[in-house]
C-alpha positions, 0 to 999 in steps of 0.5 A: 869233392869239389874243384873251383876255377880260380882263373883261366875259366870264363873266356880268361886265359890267363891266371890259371887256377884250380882249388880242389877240396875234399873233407880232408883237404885243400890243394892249390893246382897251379897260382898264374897272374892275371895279365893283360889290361887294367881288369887283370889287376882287381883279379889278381887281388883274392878275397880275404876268404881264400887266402884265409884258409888253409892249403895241404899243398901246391902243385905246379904245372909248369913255371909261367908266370900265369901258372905261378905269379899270384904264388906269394900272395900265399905269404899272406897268410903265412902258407907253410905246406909244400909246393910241388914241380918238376925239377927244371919247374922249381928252377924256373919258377924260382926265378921267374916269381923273384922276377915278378915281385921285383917288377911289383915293387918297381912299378909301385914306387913309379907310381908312388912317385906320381901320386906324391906329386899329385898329393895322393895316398901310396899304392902297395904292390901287390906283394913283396920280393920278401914274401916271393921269397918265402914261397920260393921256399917252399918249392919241392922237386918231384920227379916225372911219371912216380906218384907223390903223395901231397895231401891226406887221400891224395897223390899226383904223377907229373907227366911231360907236357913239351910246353917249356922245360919241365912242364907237366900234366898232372893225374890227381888220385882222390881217395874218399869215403872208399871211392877213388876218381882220377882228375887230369889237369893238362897244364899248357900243351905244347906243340908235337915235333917243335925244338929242343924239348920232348914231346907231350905224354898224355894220359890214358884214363880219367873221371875228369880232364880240365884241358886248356884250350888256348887255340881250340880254334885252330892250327899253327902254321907249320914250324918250318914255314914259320923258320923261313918266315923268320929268316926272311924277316931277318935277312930283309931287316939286315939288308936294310941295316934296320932294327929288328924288336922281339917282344920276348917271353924270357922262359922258352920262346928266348932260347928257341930263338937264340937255337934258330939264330945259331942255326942261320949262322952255322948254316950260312943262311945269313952273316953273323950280325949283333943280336941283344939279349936284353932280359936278366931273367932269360939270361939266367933262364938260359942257364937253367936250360943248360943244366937241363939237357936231359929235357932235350929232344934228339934233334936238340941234343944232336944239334949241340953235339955237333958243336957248342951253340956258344960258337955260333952265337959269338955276335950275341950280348947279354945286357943285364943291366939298365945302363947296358940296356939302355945303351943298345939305344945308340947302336945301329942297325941291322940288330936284334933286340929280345927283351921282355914281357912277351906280352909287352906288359911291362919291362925292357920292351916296353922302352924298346919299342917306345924308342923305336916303334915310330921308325920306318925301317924297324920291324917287331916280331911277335912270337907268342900269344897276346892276351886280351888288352895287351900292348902286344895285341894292339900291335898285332890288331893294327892299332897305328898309336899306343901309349907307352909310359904316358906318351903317344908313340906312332907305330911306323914300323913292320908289325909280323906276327909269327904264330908258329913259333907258339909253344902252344898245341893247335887245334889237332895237337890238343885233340890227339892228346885227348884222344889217349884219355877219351875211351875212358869217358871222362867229364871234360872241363875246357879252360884257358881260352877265349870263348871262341877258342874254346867253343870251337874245342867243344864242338869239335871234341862232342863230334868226335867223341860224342863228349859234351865239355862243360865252359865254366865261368870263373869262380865257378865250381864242378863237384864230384 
């Protein structure tokens, strides 16, 4: 048996990816897009000799659009196996793949156009919404902690993972030539205590864990501090009747925030002011959420026991069209604004902040992680000029980078994690994060376990 890195490894932090193959089998383990910076785009174009080959199934770890945005490239070669998430994961997933090709599609024909006038050949997107539409097809709900079986010699238990709603670990059972070794794949941790979702359950015996490792290197800012960070940015930003901008992940960090801006209404922290919610797919996000209570955490479930969140929020508006969005242009502040990428790569943000980036007054909040060549992490290094669509955009406003509020596990969170699963000696394969992050993850799980992980290259693989 063998298991390839097919993203997420080499420093990369996004695409992630595993092909795990036995005499009998073939599964995919998560199909993530490459995002940030121009490289990401070669990457997320496979060669001909892995889309040509035949896959019993897929299994997903959670829904982001770096766990499941090269997923219709499978079209391709007329995939027609199953694909196997959590429930709240088929929902989410659905809708964030359909989002993807429909994003594809859009910038190809900007750029077609472009290359029309300059008397140059068409590009083609890297899929079409049709074929993100026969992979969502393929999409079977599994429930947490039963095996499933999912190829000949093969089953999977999905187990929480407290990162976005329905998210999982994954414990793979291989059976083979009368041997049986069992692979984990931590899928994206999230933080123990944070709001409305149940904490990670780790497993507690393996012969090999691949463990991500996005902040290896280091520990949030507690959760609470953060809050009050947000609140003070907030209320600074009213007083000043300016804009407040949120580049926003529309699965996961939109909700949280629309719980905490709820929270400071109900609580009086401060007076209810128009808050946009510009993202059609954090929009319908937020409605899978709802369907879903029972992924909540006490704290959450108690908080909308109380009374409807919908009371709170009456300041809040839904924007999904373009001509809606585009008329938050003319409305002033004090207001906010969450639109995505979270990452600023693409979509409604991108306007936002072209059009508000050079104000003095205005304040951009980043509140997830900015992968490597990401308009987004420009901002938060300092860069004082960006492009956005071709034009040269100062950046007069307040750049605050809230790490906090990452749906991501710290440096001690992942470690408590392994912790469970280290007695039973695993080999340890550190994925998605940079070098630095994952070096640092390293070292620190080779001093306290005296287990030496393994850093592959992308493309690389690990045989059992």
């Amino acid at each position: 048996m063998k298991i390839t890195l097919l993203g997420a490894a080499g420093g990369e932090v996004t695409g992630s990816s595993y092909l795990v193959e036995t005499r009998s089998a073939r599964v995919l383990v998560d199909f993530g897009l490459f995002q940030g910076g121009h490289h990401a785009e070669a990457l997320n174009r496979p060669s001909p000799e892995l889309l040509g080959g035949h896959f019993d199934s897929v299994l997903l770890t959670h829904g982001h659009l770096d766990h499941t945005g090269r997923l219709p490239l499978l079209a391709k070669s007329r995939f027609d196996g199953p694909i196997f998430a959590t429930p709240a994961t088929v929902d989410l997933a659905a809708l964030i793949v359909r989002d993807s090709a429909k994003i594809h599609a859009q910038e190809a024909e900007r750029e077609n156009r472009k290359r029309e006038r300059a008397g140059e050949e068409p590009v083609k997107p890297l899929y079409s919404p049709a074929e993100a539409e026969s992979i969502v097809q393929r999409f079977r709900a599994v429930p947490y902690h039963q095996p499933v079986p999912v190829a000949p010699g093969i089953e999977a238990v999905w187990a929480e993972a407290g990162h976005m709603l329905g998210s999982a670990s994954i414990l793979m059972t291989v059976t083979e030539d009368g041997a049986t070794r069992r692979i984990v794949f931590s899928g994206d941790l999230g933080p123990k205590g944070a709001p409305i979702l149940r904490d990670y359950e780790p497993f507690h015996a393996a012969d090999l864990v691949f463990l991500e490792s996005t902040y290896g290197d280091r520990d949030h800012r507690p959760f609470r501090e953060t809050v009050n960070q947000f609140v003070d940015i907030v209320r600074a930003a009213v007083a000043d009747k300016g804009k407040i901008v949120v580049p926003t992940f529309a699965v996961g960090r939109a909700q949280l925030l629309c719980v905490l801006l709820g929270s400071m209404f109900r609580s009086g922290q401060v007076a209810p002011f128009p808050i946009f919610l510009d993202s059609p797919m954090a929009i319908q996000a937020s409605l899978i959420y709802q369907r879903h209570p029972e992924l909540f955490d006490e704290e959450m479930t108690a908080f909308i026991q109380e009374h409807p969140l919908e009371d709170d929020l009456r300041s809040l508006k839904t924007t999904p069209t373009a001509e809606e969005s585009k008329r938050i242009n003319d409305v002033p502040g004090p207001c906010l604004i969450m639109a995505g990428s979270g990452m600023c790569t693409a979509g409604r943000i991108q306007h936002h902040l072209k059009h508000n980036l050079w104000q003095r007054g205005t304040r951009v909040i980043i509140v997830g992680f900015q992968g490597n060549g990401s308009l987004g992490r420009r901002l938060i290094d300092g860069e004082k000029e960006v492009s956005i669509f071709g034009d040269r955009i100062a950046v007069r406003a307040e750049v605050h980078s809230l790490g906090g509020f990452s749906a991501h596990a710290g440096r001690t969170d992942l470690l408590t994690w392994f912790d469970a699963v280290a007695p039973s000696r695993p080999r340890v394969v550190l994925t998605h994060g940079e070098d630095k992050q994952r070096t640092a993850l390293a070292q620190a799980i080779e001093q306290r376990h005296g287990l030496k992980p393994l850093l592959p290259a992308l493309g690389e693989s690990i045989e059992l």
